[in-house]
N, C-alpha and C positions, 0 to 999 in steps of 0.2 A: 502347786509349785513344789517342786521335788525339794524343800530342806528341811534341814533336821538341828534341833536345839539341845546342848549340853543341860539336865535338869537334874535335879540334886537334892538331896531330903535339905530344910531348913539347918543351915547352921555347917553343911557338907559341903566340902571342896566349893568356896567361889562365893556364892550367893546366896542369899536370904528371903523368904516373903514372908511378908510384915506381919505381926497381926495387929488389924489396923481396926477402928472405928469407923463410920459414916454417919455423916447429917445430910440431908437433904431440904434443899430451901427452894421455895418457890419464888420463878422469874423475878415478880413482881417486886419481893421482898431482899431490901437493900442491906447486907450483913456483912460485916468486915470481920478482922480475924477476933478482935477484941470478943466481939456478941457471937460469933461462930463458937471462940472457946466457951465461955460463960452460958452456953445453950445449953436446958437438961435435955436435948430431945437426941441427942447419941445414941447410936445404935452400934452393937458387935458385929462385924462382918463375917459371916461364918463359914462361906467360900474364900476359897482361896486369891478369887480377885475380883471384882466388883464387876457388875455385868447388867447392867438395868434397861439394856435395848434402848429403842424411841422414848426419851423420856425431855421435856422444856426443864425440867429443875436443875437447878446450881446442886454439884454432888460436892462436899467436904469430908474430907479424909483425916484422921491423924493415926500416928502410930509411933510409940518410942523406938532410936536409932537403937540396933540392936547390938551385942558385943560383938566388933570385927576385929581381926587382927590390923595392927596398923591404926593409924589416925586416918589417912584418908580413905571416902568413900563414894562409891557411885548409885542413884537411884535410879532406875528404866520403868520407865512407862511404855510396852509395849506394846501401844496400840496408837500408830502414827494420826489419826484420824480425831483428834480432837481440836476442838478450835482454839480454846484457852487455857492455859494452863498457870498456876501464880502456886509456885512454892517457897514455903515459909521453913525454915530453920532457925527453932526455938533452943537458945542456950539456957539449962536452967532457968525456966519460964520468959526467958526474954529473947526480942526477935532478933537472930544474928546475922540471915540473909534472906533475902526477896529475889526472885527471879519468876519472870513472867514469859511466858514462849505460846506455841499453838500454832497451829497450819493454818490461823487467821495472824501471823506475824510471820517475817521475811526471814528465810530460814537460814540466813546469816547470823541471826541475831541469838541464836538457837548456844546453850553453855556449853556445850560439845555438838562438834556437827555431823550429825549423824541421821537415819532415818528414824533411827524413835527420838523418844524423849528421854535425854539423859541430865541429870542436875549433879555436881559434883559438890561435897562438904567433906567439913574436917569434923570430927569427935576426939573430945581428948579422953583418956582414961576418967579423968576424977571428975568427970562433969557431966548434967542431966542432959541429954538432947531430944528433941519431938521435931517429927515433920510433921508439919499439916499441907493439904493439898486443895486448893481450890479448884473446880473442874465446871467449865458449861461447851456446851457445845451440841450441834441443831443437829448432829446426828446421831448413832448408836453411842449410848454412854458404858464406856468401855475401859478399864482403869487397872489392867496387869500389871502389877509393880514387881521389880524385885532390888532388894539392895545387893549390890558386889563391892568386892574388893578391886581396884581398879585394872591390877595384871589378870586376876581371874577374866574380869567382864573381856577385856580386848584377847586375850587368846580365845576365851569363843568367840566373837567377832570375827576373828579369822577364818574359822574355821565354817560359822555359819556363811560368813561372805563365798568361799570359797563351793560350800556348796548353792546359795546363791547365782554364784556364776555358771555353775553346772546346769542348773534350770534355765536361766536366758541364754543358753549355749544351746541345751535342745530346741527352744523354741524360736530363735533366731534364726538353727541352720532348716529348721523346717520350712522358716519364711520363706528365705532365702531360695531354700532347692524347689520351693514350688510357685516361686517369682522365675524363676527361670526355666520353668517348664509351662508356665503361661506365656511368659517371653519368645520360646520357641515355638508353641504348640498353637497360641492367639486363644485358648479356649477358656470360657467365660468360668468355667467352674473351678478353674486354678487360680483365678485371680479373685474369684467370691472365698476360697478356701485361703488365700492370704490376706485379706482381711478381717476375716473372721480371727487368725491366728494374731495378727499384730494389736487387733480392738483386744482379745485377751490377754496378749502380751503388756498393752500400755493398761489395762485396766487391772491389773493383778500389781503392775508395778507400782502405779500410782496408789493403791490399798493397801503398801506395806512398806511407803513412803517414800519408794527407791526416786521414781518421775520426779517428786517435787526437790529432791536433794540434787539429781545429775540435772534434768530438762527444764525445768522453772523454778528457780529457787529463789528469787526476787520478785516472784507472780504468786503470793498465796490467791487473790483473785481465781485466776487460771487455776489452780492446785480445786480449790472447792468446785468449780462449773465442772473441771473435766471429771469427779466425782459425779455430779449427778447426771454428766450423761454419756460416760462411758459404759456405762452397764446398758444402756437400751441401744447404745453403736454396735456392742459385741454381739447381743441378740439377735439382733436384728440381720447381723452378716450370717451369724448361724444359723440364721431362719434360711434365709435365702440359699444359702450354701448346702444345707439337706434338702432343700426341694429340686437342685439343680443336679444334687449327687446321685440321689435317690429316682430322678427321673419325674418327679410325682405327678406331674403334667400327663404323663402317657400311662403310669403304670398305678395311679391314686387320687383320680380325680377330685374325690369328697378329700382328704386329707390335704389335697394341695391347693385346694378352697379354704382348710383350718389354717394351715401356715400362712395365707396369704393377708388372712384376718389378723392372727399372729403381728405378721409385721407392723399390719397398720396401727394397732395396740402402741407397739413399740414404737413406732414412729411418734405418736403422740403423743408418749413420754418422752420422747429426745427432744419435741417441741416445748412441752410445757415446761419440763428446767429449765428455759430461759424467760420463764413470768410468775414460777414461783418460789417457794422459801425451798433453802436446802433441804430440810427435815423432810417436808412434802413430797421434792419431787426423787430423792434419795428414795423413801418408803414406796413411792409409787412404781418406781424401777423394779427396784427388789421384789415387788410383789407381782408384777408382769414377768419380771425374769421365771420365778419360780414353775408357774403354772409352763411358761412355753418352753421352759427345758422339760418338763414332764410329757408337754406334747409329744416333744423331739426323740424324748426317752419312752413313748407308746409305736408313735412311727415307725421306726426299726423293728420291734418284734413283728409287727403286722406285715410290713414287708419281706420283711422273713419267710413270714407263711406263705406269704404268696410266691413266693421262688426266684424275689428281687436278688440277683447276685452278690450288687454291693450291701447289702441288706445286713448282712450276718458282723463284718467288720465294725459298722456303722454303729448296731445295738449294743457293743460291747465297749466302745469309744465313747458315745455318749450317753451310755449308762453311767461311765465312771463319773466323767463329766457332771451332769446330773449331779450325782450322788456327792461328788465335791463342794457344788453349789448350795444346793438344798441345806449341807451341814452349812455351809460359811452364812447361808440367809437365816439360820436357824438358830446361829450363834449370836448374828446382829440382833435378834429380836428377844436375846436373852433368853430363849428355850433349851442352850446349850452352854455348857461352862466352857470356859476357855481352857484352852489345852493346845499340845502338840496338832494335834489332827482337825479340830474346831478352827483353828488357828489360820492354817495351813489347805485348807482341803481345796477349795480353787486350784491353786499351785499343781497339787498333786494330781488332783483330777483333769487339768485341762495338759498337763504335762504328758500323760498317759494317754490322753485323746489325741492330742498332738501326733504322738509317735505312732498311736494304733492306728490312724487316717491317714498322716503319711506311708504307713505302709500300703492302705488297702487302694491311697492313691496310685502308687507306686503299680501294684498289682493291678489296680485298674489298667495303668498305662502300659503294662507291659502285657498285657490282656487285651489292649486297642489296637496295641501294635500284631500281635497275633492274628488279631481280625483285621486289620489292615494286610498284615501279608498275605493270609487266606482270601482276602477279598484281591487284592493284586494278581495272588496265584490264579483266582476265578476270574479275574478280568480278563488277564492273557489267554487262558482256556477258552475265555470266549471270546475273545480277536482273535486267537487261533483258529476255532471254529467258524467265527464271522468271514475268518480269510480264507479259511478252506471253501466253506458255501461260496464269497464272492468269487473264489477259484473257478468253481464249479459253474459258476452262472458265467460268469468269463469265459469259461470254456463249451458252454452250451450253446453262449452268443455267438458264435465264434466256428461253431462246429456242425455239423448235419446231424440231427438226432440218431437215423438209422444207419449210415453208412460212416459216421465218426471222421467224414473227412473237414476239411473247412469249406467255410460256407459262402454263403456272396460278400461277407463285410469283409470276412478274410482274406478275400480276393482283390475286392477293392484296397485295400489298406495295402495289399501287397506290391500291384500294379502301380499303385501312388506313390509307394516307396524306391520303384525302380525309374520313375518319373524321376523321382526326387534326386538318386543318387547318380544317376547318366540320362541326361535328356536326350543329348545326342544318339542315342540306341533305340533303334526301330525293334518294337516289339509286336507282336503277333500276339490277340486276345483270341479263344477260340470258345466255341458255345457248340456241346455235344447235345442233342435233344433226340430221345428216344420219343417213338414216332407210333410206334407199335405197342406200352404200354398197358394202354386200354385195354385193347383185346386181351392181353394175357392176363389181365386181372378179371377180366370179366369169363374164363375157362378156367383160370388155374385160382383163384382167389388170394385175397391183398395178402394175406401170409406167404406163398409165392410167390408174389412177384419183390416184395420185399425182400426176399429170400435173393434173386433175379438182382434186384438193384445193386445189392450189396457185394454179386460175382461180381458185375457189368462193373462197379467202380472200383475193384478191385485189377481187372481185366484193363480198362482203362488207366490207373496210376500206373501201372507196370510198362505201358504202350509210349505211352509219354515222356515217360521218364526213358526211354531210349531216342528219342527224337534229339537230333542235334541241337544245341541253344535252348532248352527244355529249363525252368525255373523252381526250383522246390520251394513250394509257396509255405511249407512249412517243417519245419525237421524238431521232432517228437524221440528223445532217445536214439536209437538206433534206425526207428522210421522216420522217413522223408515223404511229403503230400506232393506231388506234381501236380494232381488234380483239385477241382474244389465244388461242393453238391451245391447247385445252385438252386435249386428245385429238386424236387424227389425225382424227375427224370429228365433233369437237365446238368449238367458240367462244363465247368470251366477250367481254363489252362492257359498259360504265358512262353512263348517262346520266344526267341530274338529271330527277327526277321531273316538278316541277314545269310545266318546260320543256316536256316532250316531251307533258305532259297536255295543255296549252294550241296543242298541233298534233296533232291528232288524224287528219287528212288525211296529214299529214308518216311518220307512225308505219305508216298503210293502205298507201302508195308505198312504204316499207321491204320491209316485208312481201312485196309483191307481187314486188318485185326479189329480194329472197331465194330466193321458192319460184318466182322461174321458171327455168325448163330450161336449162343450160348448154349454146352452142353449140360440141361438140367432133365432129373426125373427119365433117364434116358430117352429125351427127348432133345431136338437141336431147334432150339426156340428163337427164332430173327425178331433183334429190339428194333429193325430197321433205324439208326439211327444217324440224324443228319447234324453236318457241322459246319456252323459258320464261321466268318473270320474278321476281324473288323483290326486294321494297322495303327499305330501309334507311331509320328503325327500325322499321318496323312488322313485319318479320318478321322480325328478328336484329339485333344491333348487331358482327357483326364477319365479315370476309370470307368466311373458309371457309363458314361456316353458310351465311351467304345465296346462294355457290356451289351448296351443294348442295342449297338450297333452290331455287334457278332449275332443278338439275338436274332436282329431283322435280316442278316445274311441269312441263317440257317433255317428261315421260312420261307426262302424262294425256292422258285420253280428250278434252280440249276443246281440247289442242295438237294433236291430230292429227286434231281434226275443221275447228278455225279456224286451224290455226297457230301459235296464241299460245295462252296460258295462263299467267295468274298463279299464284302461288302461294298452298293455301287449306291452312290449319293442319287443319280437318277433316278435309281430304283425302288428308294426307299421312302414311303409313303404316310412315315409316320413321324416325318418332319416339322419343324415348325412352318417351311414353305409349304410344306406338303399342307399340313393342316388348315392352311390360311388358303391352298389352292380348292381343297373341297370345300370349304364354306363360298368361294367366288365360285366353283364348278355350278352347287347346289343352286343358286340365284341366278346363275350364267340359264342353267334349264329355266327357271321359271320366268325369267323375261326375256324369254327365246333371243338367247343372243350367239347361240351354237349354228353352224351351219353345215348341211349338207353339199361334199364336195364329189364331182362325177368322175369315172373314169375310164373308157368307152373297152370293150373288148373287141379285136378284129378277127373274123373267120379266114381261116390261111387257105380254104378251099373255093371260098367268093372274091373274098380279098373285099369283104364289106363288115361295118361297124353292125354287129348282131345283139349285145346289150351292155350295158354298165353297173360299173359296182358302185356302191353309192359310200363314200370317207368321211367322216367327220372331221371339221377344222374348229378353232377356235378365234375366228378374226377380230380384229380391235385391240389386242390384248401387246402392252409393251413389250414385254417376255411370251415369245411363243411355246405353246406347250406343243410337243410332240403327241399324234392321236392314240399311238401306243401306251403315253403316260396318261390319257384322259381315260384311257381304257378302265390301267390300271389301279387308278384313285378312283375309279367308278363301284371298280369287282370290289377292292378293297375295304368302301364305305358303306356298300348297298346303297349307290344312286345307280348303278348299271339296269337295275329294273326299270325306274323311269327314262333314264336314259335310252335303253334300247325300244320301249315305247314311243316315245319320241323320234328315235330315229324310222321306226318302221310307218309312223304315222306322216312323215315330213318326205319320206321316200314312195310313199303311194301317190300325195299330192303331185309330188317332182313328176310321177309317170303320166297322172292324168295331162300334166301340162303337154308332155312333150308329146303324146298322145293328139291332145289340141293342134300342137302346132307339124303335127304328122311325122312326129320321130314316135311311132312303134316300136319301140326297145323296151328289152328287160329289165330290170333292175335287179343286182344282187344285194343283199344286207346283211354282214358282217351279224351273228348274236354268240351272245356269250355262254361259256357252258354252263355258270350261274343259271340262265336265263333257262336253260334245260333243266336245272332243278327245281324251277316256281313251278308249284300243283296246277296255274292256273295259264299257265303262256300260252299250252295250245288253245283253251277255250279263250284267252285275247284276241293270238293271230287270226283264228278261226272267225269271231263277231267282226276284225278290224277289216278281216278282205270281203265279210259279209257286207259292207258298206261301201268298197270299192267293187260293182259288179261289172263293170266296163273292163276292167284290170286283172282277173283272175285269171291265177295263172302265171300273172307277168313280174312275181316277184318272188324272188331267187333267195331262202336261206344259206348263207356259209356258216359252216360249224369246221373249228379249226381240227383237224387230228390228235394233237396233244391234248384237246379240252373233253374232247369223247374219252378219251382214257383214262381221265382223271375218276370218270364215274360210270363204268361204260354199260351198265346196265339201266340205269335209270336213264342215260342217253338216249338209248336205243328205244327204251319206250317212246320220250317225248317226241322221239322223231319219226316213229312210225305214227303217231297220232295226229302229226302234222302232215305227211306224206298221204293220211287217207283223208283226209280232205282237199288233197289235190295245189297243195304246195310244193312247187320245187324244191328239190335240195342239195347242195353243194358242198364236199368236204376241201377245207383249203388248208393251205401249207403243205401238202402232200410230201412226204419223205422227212419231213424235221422231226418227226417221234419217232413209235417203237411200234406200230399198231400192228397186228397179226393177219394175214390175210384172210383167214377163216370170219375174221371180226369183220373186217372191210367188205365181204361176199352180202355182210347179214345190215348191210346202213342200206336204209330207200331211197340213195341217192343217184342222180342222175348225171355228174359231173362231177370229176376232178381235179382240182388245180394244185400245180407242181409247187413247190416251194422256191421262192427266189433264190432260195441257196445255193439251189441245184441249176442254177439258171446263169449266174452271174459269170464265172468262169467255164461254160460249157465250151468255147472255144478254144482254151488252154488249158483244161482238166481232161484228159482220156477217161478218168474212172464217171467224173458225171455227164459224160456221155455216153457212157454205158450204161448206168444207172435211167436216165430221162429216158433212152432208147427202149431199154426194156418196162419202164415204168408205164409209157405210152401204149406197149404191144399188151401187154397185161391190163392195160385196163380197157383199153378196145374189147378184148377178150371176154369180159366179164360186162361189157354195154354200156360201159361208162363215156362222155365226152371226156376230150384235157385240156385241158389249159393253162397256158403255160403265164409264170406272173414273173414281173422284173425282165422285160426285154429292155433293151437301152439299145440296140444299134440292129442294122438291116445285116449284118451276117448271121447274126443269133437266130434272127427272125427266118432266115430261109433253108439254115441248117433245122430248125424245127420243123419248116414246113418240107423238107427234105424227110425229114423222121414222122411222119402225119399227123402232128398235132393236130388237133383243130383250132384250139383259137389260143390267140395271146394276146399280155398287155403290158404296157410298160413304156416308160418314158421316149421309147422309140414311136409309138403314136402324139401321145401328149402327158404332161402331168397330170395329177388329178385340177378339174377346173369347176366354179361357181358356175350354177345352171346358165345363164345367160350367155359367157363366154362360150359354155360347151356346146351350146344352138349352135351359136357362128361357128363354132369349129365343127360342128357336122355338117352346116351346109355348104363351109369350104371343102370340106373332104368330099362331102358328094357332087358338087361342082370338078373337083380334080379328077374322082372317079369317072363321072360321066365325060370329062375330054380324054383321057384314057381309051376311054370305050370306042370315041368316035374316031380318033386317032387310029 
């Protein structure tokens, strides 16, 4: 406690200390004033105030009132803590006042009310006077007198009060400011270190009497319990309160195992002063307090050592501490005289801990707050970097590794948002696929052609982006993406239908800059590449579909003949009709539910039925499939291998029939160029007509012109491997490809058939009859038969046989028909033939 007391040689300014006698009497023994005077067993007191620690004896005092100025005076016993007290003033040996007080009596009842013990008497000049003093009480027997004059005693009064006040001002506003930074802050360590300060606050008050004058002064009860256990309440908060300060859980594990023992100590003395005697559980306190403020005052140096930050504040706070206590426990036990500093040292000691721990809390918090900013600053640094990376990944998702342009989600997300913002706008998705890839990676290698992809989508964004109704599916600063990598050799693009209809020129110039030859390495290198096109709503209403509707455009046979190619719902086989009609196709073969339909060719120089091509149908079937789409879903699946087994096996049988029933006709059979690719088909056809020997000979391969060119070397094998063994062969469709005449010289075939293309409008086309004319002379020339396919009416048919075809066919004879129907219809035709004859 920070105060300071006016003291003064005996007899100087104010006050006096007596010099007094003592007797000492045991509990037991019953002594009033009479036998206390009449005792020889007196003793001189030779200190200045009586100081006997823990002691059960009844202490008596006397000392003559000494010469003051004035008559009246005051006595102080300054040591709040005694239980009873019975003062006697002896006039010339007889007793002139009694008065009895002690902090076991209501301290109303007290001769002056004050926190010590004050007795007030009158001395006259001419008369003998003696105090005597009875004193017991179960704690520290402690008996500082001094006599004043009564203006002297109250002007120090003041002045001690006043510094008084100054100490519970410090320790109040400490409460206080660190009440309210646990209030804002919730932290357990602020609210252990205001406890700690108020358990020393109420317990330093109550030891120097302040507590039981303002807070219980009608409760000496209360007054002596909160004695014996506010010393192990204050402990005990400052046990906790340096373990919590000091970290010691993470940063002193053995130590923070001592403190914890520590408590329990103290707890057990806060428990036992309520089962035993004051003196006991007072001494018991006091002597737990000492050792665990020694603790407190070893803990700090060591974490000191150890490079504990708050460490350094902490040992010099509760050293003073400490060192305050230690004196005040030192004095109760009468190892120390009473004095200013004896007196005092708690006060002083925990007043200077107070202030030194509020500061180092203070720095603490303004050190957390530091670390909180830096930890904020570092937060942000990395959400800023979290955001850059997510950036990054965003943009990676989003974009084609090599070519930097956007990628399929980009596209989708893009297409969806033009759904989204005008439905009513027909848009155009397109799918660029380079075609030629391969090869250039496989000569120039993938460094190359990487090199290649990144001209080519370069070359491409710039193309596009001149195309009328053209969408910048993403604008990057000053760049704009019209294009988007959907694949390392694939692209995609958006245009409004509309638009791009109404420039039809604009859409031809695309084009042509698309598929021309990139100049790299001084080389002009063809990406061949084809594009397809799939419309919004007419073929989907949402992105992906119409992607992979552009995709299935720009794998047909019209994108890689022109380029481009829209997309046609018949055509495309990777439907969900579609896929549901090859799994019925697949079973349709295996419980022969497909049939072979006939369709008779007429010789225009006999004017007789000379052989048939044999069509596949699919009867039974609610929805008819066209046999061009059975074809297709066949090539597409790999069923056209069993499939055209099948057919070649069902078309031998048809000939033996008709054979039987004396129709001698040939049969043609449609195979596919697939089928020119299996290692094994000529060694099939070969064993299949080994098993028809009756029929050799009488069964006609057609291989269409477009499908030899697709692969036209490996054609030309299987067909000459089929040709030596003495199977016919037929090239059909003649004129709907690109095939080269040098190539056409080099096929073992014996027969040409024209393409109905060229057939349909011969009567009102001048150019295809030009074309047929000379197609006819030319291949006469070369020993080809012709044949002419798709007649429909008797002018066609005579202007052909005008031009020397040799045979034709087409719905001007009959449709294709089921073998049974086709009997009757040949032997009504040769029934008609022969009245013709005889006619």
């Amino acid at each position: 406690m920070m105060a300071f007391t006016v003291q003064a040689s005996p007899g100087s300014a104010g006050y006096t200390i007596p010099d007094a006698d003592y007797l000492r009497v045991a509990p037991s023994e019953q002594m009033g004033l009479g036998e206390a005077l009449a005792s020889g067993l007196w003793q001189p007191l030779e200190e200045e105030s009586l100081n006997f620690g823990y002691i059960s004896d009844v202490v008596w005092l006397r000392f003559p009132v000494p010469d003051l100025p004035g008559n009246r005076a005051l006595l102080e016993i300054r040591y709040p803590q005694l239980d009873d007290i019975t003062f006697y003033l002896l006039e010339n040996g007889q007793l002139s006042k009694q008065v009895v007080t002690g902090d076991h009596h209501p301290f109303n009842q007290r001769p002056v009310i004050h926190r010590h013990f004050l007795f007030p008497f009158q001395a006259g000049p001419d008369d003998r006077y003696e105090i005597v003093l009875r004193v017991k009480t179960q704690g520290a027997m402690q008996v500082p007198m001094r006599i004043w004059t009564p203006a002297a005693f109250f002007e120090q009064v003041s002045i001690t009060d006043q510094l008084h006040s100054v100490y519970y001002g410090i320790m109040l506003s400490v409460l206080f400011f660190n009440l309210f930074i646990f209030l804002a802050l919730r932290e357990r360590m602020y609210l252990l270190y205001v406890l700690t300060t108020a358990g020393y606050l109420l317990l330093i008050s109550t030891l120097n009497g302040t507590a039981f004058h303002l807070l219980w002064p009608g409760l000496p009860e209360l007054q002596n319990q909160a004695m014996m256990i506010l010393v192990p309440t204050a402990v005990i908060f400052t046990l906790l309160f340096s373990r919590e300060f000091l970290n010691l859980r993470r940063t002193g594990p053995t130590m923070d195992l001592m403190i914890r023992v520590a408590v329990a100590l103290n707890v057990g003395a806060f428990v036992i002063s309520f089962v035993t005697s004051y003196s006991v559980a007072s001494q018991l306190s006091v002597a737990l307090a000492i050792p665990s403020c020694l603790l407190l005052t070893i803990i700090g140096p060591v974490q000191w050592i150890r490079g504990n930050p708050q460490a350094s504040y902490y040992t010099i706070a509760w050293g003073l501490l400490t060192l305050g206590s230690a004196v005040a426990a030192a004095n109760k036990y009468g190892l120390l005289p009473n004095n200013f500093f004896t007196a005092y040292a708690i006060e002083i000691g925990s007043a200077m801990e107070a202030i030194l721990l509020t500061i180092a809390l203070a720095a603490r918090l303004y050190q957390e707050r530091e670390d909180k900013v830096r930890a904020r600053e570092a937060e942000i640094a990395a959400m800023a970097a979290r955001r850059h990376a997510e950036v990054r990944l965003i943009d990676q998702a989003l974009h084609h590794p090599l070519t930097g342009l956007p990628n399929r989600t980009s596209l989708e997300m893009a297409i969806n948002e033009l759904i989204n913002r005008d439905c009513r706008t027909r848009y155009s998705i397109g799918v660029i696929h380079l075609t030629n890839l391969q090869a250039i990676t496989k000569t120039l290698g993938h460094r190359n052609t990487d090199r290649l992809i990144e001209l080519a989508a370069k070359r491409f964004n710039a193309t596009i982006r001149e195309l009328p109704g053209s969408y910048a599916l993403e604008t990057s600063g000053k760049t704009s993406y019209y294009v988007a990598s959907l694949e390392t050799d694939t692209f995609g693009f958006v245009v409004a239908t509309d638009d791009i209809a109404q420039s039809p020129k604009a859409m031809v110039r695309a084009l042509e800059d698309i598929r021309e030859p990139l100049d790299y390495l001084g080389m002009q290198l063809p990406l061949d590449p084809r594009t397809g096109t799939a419309i919004y709503p007419d073929h989907a209403d949402d992105a992906t579909t119409l992607i992979r509707r552009a995709y299935i455009a720009q794998g047909t046979e019209d994108a890689r003949d022109r380029g481009l190619a829209f997309y046609q719902p018949s055509r495309d086989s990777y439907s969900a009709d579609r896929l549901t009609l090859v799994s019925e196709l697949r079973a349709a073969l295996q419980n022969d539910e497909l049939r072979l339909y006939l369709q008779p060719k007429l010789s225009l120089k006999s004017h007789s039925i000379v052989g048939l091509e044999a069509l596949i149908r699919w009867p039974g079937r609610e929805t008819p499939v066209r046999p061009d789409e059975i074809i297709a879903i066949a090539e597409q699946t790999g069923l056209i291998k069993p499939l055209t087994r099948w057919v070649l096996e069902n078309a031998l049988q048809l000939r033996a029939q008709l054979h039987e029933q004396g129709f001698p006709l040939d049969i043609s059979v449609n195979i596919s160029p697939n089928n020119l690719r299996e290692p094994d088909f000529p060694i099939f056809v070969q064993r299949l007509m080994s098993s028809y020997q009756s029929v050799r000979g009488a069964i006609t391969l057609e291989v269409t012109e477009t499908s030899m060119m697709q692969d036209p070397v490996n054609s030309l094998k299987a067909l000459n491997s089929l040709h030596s063994t003495g199977i016919p062969l037929s090239i059909d469709d003649f004129g709907s490809g690109y095939s080269s005449l040098s190539y056409i010289k080099q096929l073992p075939a014996s027969e040409i058939k024209i393409d109905q293309s060229l057939i349909t409008e011969l009567l009102s086309q001048t150019d295809d009859r030009v074309i047929v004319r000379t197609t006819i002379e030319m291949c006469h020339s070369l020993g080809y038969l012709v044949v002419a396919e798709g007649v429909e009416d008797d002018a066609t048919l005579a202007l052909l046989e005008e031009m020397g075809c040799d045979m034709i066919q087409g719905f001007v004879l009959t449709p294709p028909l089921p073998f049974d129907e086709l009997t009757a219809w040949l032997r009504a035709f040769d029934s008609e033939d022969s009245a013709r004859q005889l006619g």
